[in-house]
C-alpha positions in Angstrom: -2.9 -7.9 68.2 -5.4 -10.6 66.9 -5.0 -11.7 63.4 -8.7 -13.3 63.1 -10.5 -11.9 60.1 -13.3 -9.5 59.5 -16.9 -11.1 58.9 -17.4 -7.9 57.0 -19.0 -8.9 53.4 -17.4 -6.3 51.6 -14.0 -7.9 52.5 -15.0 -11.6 50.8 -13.8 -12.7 47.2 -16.1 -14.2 44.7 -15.6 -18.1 45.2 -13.0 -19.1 42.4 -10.3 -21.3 42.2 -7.1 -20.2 43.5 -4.0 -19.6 41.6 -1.2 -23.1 41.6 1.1 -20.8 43.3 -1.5 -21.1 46.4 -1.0 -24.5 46.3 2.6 -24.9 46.2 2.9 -22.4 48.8 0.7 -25.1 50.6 2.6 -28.5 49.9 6.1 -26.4 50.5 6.9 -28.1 53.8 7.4 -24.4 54.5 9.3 -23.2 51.5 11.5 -26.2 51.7 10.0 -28.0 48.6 12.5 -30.7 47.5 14.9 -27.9 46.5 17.9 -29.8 48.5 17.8 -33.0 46.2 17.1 -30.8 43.4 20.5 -29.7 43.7 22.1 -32.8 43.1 20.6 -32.9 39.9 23.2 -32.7 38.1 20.9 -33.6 34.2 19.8 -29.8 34.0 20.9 -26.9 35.3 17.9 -25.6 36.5 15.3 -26.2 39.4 12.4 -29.3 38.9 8.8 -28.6 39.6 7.5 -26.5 42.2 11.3 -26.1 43.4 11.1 -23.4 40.3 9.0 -21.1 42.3 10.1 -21.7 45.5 13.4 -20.8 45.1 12.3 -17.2 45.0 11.6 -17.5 48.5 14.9 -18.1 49.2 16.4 -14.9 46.7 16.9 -16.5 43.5 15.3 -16.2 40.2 15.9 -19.0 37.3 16.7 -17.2 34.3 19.1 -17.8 31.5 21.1 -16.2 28.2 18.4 -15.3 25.8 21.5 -14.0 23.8 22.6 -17.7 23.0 19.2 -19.5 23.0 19.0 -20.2 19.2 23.4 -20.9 19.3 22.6 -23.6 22.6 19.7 -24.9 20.5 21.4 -25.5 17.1 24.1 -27.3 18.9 21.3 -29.8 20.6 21.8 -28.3 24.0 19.5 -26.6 26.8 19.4 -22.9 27.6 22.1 -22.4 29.8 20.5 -22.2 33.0 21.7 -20.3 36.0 20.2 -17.9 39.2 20.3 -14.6 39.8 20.6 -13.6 43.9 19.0 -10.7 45.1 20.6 -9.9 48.4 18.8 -8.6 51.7 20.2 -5.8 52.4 17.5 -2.8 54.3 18.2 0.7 53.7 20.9 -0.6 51.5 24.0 0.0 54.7 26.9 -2.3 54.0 30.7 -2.3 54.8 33.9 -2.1 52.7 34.7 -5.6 53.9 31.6 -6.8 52.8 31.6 -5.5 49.8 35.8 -6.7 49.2 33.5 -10.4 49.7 30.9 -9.6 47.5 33.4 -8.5 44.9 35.3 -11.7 45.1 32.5 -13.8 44.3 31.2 -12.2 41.3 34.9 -11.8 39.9 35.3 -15.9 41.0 31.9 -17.3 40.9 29.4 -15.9 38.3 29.5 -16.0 34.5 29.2 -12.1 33.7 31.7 -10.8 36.7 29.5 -8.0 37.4 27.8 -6.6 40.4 24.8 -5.3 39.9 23.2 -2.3 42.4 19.5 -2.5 41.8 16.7 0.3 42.7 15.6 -2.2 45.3 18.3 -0.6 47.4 20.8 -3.7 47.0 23.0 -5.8 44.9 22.4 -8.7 42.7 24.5 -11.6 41.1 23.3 -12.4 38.0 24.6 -15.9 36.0 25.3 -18.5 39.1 25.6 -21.9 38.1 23.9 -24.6 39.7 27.0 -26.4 41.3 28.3 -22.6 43.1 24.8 -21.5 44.2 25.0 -23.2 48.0 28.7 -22.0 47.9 27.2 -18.3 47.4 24.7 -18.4 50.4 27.6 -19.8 52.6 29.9 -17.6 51.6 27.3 -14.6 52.3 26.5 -16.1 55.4 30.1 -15.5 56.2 30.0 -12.0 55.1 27.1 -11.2 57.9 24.6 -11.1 54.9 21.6 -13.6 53.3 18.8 -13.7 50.7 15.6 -14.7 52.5 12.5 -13.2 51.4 13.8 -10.8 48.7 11.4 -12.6 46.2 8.6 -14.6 46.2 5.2 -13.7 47.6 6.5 -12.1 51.0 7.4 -8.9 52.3 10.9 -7.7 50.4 13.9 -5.6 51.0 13.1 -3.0 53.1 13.7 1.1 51.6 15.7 3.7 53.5 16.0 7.3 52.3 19.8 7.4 51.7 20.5 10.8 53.8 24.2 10.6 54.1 23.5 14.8 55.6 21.0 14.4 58.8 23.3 11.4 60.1 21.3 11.2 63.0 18.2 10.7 61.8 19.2 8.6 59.2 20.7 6.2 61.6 17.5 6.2 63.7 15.4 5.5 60.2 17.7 3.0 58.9 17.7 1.0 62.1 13.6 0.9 61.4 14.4 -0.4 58.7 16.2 -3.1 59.8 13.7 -3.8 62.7 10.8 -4.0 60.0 12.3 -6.1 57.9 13.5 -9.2 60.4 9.3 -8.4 62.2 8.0 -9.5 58.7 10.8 -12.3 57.1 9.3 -15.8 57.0 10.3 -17.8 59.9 10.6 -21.1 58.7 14.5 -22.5 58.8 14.3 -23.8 55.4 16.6 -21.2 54.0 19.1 -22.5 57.0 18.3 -26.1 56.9 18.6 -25.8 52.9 21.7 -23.6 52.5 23.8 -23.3 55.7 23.1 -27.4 56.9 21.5 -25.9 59.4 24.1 -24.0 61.4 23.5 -20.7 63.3 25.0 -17.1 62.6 26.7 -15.0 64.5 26.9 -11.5 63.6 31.0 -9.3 64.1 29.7 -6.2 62.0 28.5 -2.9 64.0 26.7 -1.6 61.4 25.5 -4.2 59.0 22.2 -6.1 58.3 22.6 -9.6 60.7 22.5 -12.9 59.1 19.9 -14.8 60.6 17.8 -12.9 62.7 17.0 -14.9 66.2 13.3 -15.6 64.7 14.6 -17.3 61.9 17.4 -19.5 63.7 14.9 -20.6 66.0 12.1 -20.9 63.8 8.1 -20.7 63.2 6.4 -23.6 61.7 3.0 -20.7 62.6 4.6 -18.0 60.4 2.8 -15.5 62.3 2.5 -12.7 60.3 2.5 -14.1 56.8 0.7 -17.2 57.2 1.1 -20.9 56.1 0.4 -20.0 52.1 2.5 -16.9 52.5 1.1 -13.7 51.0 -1.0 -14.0 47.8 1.5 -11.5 46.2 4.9 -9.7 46.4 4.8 -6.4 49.0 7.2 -4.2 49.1 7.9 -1.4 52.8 9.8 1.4 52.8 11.3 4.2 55.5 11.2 7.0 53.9 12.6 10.8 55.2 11.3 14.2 53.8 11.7 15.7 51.9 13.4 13.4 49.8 11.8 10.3 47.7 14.4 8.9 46.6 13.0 5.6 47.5 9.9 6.6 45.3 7.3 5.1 48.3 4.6 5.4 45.8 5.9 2.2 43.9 5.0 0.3 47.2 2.7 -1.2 49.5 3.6 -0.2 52.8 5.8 3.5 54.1 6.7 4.9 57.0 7.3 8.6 56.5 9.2 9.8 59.4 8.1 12.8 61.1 10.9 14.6 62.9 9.7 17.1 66.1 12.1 19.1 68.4 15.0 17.8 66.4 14.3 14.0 67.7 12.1 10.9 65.2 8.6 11.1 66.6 6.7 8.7 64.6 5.9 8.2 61.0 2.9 8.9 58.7 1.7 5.6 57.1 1.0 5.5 53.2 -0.4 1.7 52.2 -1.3 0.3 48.4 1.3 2.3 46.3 2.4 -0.1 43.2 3.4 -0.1 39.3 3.1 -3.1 37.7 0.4 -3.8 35.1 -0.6 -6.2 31.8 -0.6 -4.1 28.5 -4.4 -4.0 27.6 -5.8 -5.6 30.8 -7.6 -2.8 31.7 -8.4 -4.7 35.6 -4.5 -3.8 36.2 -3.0 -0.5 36.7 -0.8 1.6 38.9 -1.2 3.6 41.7 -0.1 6.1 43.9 -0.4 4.8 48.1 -3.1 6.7 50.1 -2.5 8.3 53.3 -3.7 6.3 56.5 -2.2 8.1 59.3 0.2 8.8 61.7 1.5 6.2 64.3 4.0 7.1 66.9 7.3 4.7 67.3 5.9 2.6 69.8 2.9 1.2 67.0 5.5 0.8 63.9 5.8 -2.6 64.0 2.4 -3.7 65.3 1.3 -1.3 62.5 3.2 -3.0 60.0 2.1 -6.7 61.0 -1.5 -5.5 60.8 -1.2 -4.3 57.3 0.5 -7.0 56.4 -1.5 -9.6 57.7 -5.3 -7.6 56.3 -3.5 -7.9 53.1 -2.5 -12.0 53.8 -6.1 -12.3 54.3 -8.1 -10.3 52.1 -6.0 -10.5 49.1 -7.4 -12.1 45.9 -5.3 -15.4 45.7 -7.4 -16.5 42.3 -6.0 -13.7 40.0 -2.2 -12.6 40.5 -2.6 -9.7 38.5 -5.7 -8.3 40.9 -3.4 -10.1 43.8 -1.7 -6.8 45.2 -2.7 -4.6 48.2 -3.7 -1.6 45.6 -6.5 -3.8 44.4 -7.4 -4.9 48.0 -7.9 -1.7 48.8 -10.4 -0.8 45.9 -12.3 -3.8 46.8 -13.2 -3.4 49.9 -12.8 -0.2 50.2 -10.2 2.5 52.0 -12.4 3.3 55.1 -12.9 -0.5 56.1 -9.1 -1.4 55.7 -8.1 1.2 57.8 -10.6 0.1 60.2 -9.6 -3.3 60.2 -5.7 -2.4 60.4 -5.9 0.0 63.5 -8.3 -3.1 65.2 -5.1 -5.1 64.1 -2.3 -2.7 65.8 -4.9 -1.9 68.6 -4.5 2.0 68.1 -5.9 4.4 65.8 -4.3 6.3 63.4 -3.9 10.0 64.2 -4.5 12.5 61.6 -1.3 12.9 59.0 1.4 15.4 60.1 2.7 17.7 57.5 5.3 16.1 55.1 6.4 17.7 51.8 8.2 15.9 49.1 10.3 18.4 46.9 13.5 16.1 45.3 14.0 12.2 44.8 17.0 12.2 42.8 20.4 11.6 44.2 22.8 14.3 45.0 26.0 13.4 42.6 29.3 14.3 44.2 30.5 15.1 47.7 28.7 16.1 50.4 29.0 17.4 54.1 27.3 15.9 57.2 25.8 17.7 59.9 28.6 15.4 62.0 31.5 16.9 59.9 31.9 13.4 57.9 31.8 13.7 54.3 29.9 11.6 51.5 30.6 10.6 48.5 27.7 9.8 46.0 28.7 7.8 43.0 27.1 7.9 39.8 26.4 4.3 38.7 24.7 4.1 35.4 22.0 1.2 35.4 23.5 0.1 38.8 26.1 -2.2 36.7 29.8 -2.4 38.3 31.9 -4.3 35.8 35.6 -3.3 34.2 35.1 -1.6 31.1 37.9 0.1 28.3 38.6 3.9 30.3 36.1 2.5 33.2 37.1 0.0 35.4 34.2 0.7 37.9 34.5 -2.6 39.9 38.6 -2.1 40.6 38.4 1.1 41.4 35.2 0.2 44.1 37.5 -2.5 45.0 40.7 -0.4 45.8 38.3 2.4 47.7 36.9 -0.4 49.8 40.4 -1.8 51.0 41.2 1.9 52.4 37.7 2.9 53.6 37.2 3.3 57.1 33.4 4.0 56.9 30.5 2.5 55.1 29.0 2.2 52.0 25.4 2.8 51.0 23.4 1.6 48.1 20.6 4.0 47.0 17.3 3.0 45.5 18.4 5.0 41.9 20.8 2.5 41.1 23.8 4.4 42.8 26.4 4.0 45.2 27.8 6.5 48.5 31.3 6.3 49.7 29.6 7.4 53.4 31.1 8.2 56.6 35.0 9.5 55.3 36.8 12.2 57.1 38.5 15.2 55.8 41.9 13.7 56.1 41.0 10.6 53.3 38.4 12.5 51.3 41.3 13.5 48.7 42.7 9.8 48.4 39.2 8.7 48.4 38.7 11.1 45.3 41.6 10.2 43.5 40.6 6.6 43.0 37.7 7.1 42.0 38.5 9.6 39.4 41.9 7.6 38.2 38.5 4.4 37.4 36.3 6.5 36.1 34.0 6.2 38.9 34.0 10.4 38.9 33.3 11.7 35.3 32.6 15.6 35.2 31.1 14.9 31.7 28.1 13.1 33.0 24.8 15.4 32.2 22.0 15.8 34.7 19.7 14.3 32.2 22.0 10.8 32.4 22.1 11.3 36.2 18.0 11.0 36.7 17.6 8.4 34.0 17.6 4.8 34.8 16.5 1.2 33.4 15.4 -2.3 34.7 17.6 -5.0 33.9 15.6 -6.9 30.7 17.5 -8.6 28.0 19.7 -11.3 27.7 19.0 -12.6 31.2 15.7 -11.7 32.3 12.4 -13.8 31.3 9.6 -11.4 31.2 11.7 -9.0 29.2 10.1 -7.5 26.0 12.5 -5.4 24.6 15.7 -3.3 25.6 16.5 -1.3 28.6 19.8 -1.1 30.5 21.7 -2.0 27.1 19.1 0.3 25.2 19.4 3.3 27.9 23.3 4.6 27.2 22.9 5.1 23.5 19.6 6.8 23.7 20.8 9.2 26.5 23.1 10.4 23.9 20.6 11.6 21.8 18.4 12.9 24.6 21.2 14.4 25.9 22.1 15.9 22.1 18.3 17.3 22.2 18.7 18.6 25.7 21.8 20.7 24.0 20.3 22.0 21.3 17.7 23.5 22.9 19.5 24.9 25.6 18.7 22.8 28.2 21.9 20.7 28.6 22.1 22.0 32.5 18.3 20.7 32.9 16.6 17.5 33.5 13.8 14.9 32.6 13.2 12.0 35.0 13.4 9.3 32.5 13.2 5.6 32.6 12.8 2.5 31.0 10.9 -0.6 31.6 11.6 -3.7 29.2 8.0 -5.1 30.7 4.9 -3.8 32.4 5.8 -5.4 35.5 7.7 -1.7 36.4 11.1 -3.0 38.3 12.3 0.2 36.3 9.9 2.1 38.1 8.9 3.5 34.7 5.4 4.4 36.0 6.4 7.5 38.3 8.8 9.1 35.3 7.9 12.2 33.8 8.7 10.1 30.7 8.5 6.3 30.4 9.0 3.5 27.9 7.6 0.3 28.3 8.7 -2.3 26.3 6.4 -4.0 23.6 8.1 -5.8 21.2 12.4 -6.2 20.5 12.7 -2.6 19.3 9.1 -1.3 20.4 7.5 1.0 23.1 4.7 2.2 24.6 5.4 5.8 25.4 4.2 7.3 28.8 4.7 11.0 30.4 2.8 13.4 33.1 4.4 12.1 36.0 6.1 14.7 38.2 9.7 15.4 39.6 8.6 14.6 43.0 7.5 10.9 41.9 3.8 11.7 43.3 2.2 11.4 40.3 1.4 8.4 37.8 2.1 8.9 34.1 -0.2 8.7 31.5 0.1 6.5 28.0 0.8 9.3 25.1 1.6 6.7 22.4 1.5 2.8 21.9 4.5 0.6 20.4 6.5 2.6 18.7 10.1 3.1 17.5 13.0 4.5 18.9 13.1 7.3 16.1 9.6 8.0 16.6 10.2 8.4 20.2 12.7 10.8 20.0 11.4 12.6 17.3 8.6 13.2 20.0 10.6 14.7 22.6 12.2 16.6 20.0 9.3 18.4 20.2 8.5 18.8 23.7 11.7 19.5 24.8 11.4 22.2 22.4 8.5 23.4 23.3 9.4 23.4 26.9 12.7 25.4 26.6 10.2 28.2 24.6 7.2 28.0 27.1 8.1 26.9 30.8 7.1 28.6 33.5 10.1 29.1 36.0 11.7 26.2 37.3 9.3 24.1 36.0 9.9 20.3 35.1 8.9 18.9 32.1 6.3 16.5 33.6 3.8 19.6 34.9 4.5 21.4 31.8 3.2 18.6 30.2 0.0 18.2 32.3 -0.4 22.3 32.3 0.3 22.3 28.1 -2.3 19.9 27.7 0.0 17.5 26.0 -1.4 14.5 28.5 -4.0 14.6 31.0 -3.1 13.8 34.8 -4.1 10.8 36.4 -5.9 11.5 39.5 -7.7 8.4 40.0 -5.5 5.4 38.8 -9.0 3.1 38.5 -10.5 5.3 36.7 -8.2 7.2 34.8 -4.9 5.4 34.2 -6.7 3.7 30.5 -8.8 6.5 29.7 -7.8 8.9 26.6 -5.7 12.1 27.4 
């Protein structure tokens, strides 16, 4: 496979500056910055310079309490400055004594105590201190796990379809996961050199992500596949299995679908330029749903995904980070001639899609049965957030199922968590925990189950307004609505963003809010249950009264009218109350 770059005109940028982020990239040393000696800087607790960026490399964000800004401030002191970790985790596979670790560092080491599953398909800390953040990446490193590359402008955290049913081939997609991700992690040592002085990893668990892959111990001062600036944005992979998208693969760049033949993986169909971010009002951003490239058979996956990676890593606009992603690459230069220049790339042509259908993406609450005889458990996690609270003391009761679980736990990308892989003889003491912490609660309604929120205020810097502390409270009354129209048994897929920049993946809901202003929303709907469609804007920055006296209305007006097992996102598009989007370019600002 050659990386060299088309001389095709069509692929070239106009001649503008590049962004600063290019050129830090640039003067990184390979990601290594000064961030080492920044940490013995012990006059602010955050990072200096460039060494602000580049620690997203490396898994962290630099955020702080907006709660107690104006508090910190009256009293003459700086925002109380801390990281959040993003861990790496593909497919989201992880064991009960990993997690016991995991557990003991948020309870020890953070400020909030929580644990935080995230739609990214792993955990986060949120609220390290300067002085405990090279004691958390060692003691990860311990626990087989690590942080590289699940930020920054590089490939991230890799999706799996959490199928705790077809065991089979959800080991054999999983462990594609795992193989994609360590192909396309930066191979520079910094995060070693920085974190872990250097040493090497060696890996105990049988079925866990390994710390270190060889190409990272060893090193690449080359990077390969990324390049010596990097990517000019963030891109995000998936593995996905039909027909379930739960890992919503139209919110990335790059996914596998995997095509199963004669009861065996055969290959995957390739989907590129999916994404959800976007400015309010800048009309040259947008999202979109991932066009269909092809089929590839196993031997072609990662060639496949180098190539795509590396068009993208050369083509990419690196003057405007908005326009930056591989959506906007794509309508540049056109569908036909990427393609062209990916299968030149991978050194195969794609072969015409095999037939996939996509028909649920929500997870399935409660237990489950393999096709091995093995029994799941899939825990309802509202927002992702496992802390102790009065009548729910989520995190004990995790911890107490982890110290007698003999199999493994997965994380899925809604926010929740499976007790996987437990036989018949502990499936009652399994149960009985988790009900005795609240970790079971019969009383949860569908419409709580498929709703879910980014993270947002107090900790998170982009945020706008509300969302995991706003979502609860306005379930209620959704849920009070649902009721009294006699749709308490039914559903909306409904999420909420406290930005545009769609970590709540508000953009393939049926309805969305996306934050405006403390207390304000823009008000999307039209996606579909399947999460293959993109939602359109209905109403701009309003109120959380004025919202729900909205869906008052259409949930009343879909109870009357719905054809049969219809969701509420087609009704909408068939009722005429929005207009789907077909073309994201073209129609995503237009009127309904």
């Amino acid at each position: 496979m050659t990386d060299t770059a088309t001389a095709d005109p069509r692929a070239k940028l106009p001649n503008a500056p590049h962004a600063d982020n290019e050129r830090l990239k640039g003067q990184s040393r390979h990601l290594r910055g000064s961030i080492a000696e920044d940490l013995g800087d012990g006059l602010t607790g955050g990072f200096n310079g460039d060494n602000f960026q580049l620690i997203r490399f490396h898994g962290m964000y630099e955020q702080d309490n907006r709660d107690i800004r104006s508090e910190r401030h009256d009293q003459k002191l700086d925002n109380l400055k801390n990281v959040m970790l993003r861990c790496r985790l593909p497919g989201g596979v992880i064991t009960p004594a990993q997690w016991l670790g995991i557990d003991e560092f948020a309870g020890s080491r953070t400020l909030y105590g929580s644990i935080r599953l995230t739609n990214r398909q792993t955990f986060q800390y949120h609220g390290v201190l300067k002085p405990d953040i090279k004691a958390m990446h060692q003691w990860l490193h311990k626990l087989g796990l690590d942080s590289i590359a699940t930020a920054g402008d590089v490939n991230r955290n890799v999706l799996c379809t959490s199928n705790p049913v077809e065991s089979r081939l959800h080991r054999e997609a999983w462990e594609w996961a795992k193989k994609i991700s360590e192909h396309l992690l930066p191979k520079t040592r910094a995060y070693a050199e920085i974190w872990l002085d250097g040493e090497k990893v060696e890996s105990t668990e049988t079925y866990a992500p390994a710390a270190l892959p060889e190409s990272v111990k060893s090193g690449d001062a080359t990077e390969p596949v990324l390049g010596a600036n990097y990517l000019p944005r963030k891109f995000k992979t998936t593995v996905v299995i039909p027909p379930h998208n739960d890992v919503d693969l139209h919110a990335n760049d790059l996914n596998f679908v995997a095509i199963e033949e004669n009861g065996r993986l055969a290959g995957f169909n390739v989907l590129v330029g999916g994404g959800l971010s976007m400015e309010h009002g800048n009309r040259k951003t947008y999202p979109n749903t991932a066009r269909e490239f092809g089929f590839i058979g196993l031997d072609k996956v990662l060639d496949c995904a180098a190539a795509v990676v590396s068009v993208q890593r050369d083509w990419g606009n690196r003057s405007d980070r908005k326009n930056a992603k591989t959506r906007y690459t794509i309508e540049r230069v056109g569908e036909k001639v990427f393609i062209e220049e990916v299968e030149r790339r991978m050194g195969a042509a794609f072969q015409p899609v095999r037939p996939y259908r996509f028909t649920t993406r929500g997870d399935r609450i409660g237990w489950v049965e393999g096709e091995d005889k093995k029994w799941h458990l899939t825990l309802f996690i509202e927002n992702g957030r496992i802390t102790d609270r009065p009548g729910k003391p989520l995190k004990t009761g995790m911890r107490e199922i982890a110290k007698i679980h003999k199999g493994d736990f997965r994380l899925t990308a809604n926010q929740n968590l499976i007790v996987a892989n437990v036989s018949a003889r502990d499936k009652a003491k399994i149960e009985r925990i988790a009900r005795e912490h609240g970790l079971i609660d019969d009383g949860i309604t569908p419409q709580r189950e498929n709703s879910m929120a980014c993270v947002s205020l107090p900790t998170c810097p982009l945020a706008m307004a509300e969302a995991e502390r706003f979502l609860p409270a306005f379930i209620d009354r959704v849920d009070e609505i649902m009721a009294a129209n006699g749709m308490a048994g039914e559903h909306i897929v409904l999420r909420v963003n406290g930005c545009p920049n769609g970590c709540g993946r508000t953009m393939l809901a049926e309805i969305g809010l996306v934050g405006k202003a403390l207390g304000r929303y823009n008000l999307y709907t039209g996606g579909n249950r399947e999460g293959t469609r993109i939602p359109r804007l209905y109403k701009e920055n309003i109120t959380e009264p004025e919202i729900l006296d909205i869906i008052s209305a259409w949930v009343a007006d879909w109870a009357q009218n719905r054809n049969a097992g219809e969701g509420f996102g087609d009704f909408a598009v068939r009722t005429g109350i929005t207009a789907p989007v077909l073309d994201a370019p073209r129609d995503f600002w237009a009127a309904a």
